[in-house]
C-alpha positions, 0 to 999 in steps of 0.5 A: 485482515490480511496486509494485501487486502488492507493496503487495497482498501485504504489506496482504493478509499482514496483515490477517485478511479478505484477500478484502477488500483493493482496491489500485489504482493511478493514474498520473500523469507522475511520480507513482504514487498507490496507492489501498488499501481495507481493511474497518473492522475491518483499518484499524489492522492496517495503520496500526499504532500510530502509524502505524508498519506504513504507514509501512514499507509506504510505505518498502518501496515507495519503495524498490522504486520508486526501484530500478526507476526508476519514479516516486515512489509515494503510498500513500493507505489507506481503509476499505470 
């Protein structure tokens, strides 16, 4: 699975408006960074309390990155 569609997937199984998840991807030579865009009301969903539900995000997809030989993965999450 590819570092997009992955993030997409776990933001999209846990926020309650998934049509209106944007992820987007940016590459650099030896960094992927991964732009999220969720509406106001999802952002904590997805942060969690002390930012613990991103932080597993982030986990899930270094960890795919690093399995696949890819880059590093920066996750960066904003709100529409």
């Amino acid at each position: 699975m590819k570092l997009l569609e992955l993030t997409e997937f776990l933001v999209k199984s846990l926020v309650s408006e998934p049509d209106m998840v944007s992820v987007k991807e940016f590459d650099d030579e030896d960094l992927v960074t991964i732009v999220v865009m969720v509406a106001k009301k999802d952002m904590g969903k997805v942060i969690g309390r002390q930012g613990k539900i991103i932080k597993a995000i982030r986990t899930l997809v270094s960890a795919s990155s690093y399995m696949n030989n890819l880059p590093k993965v920066k996750i960066e999450i904003n709100e529409f």
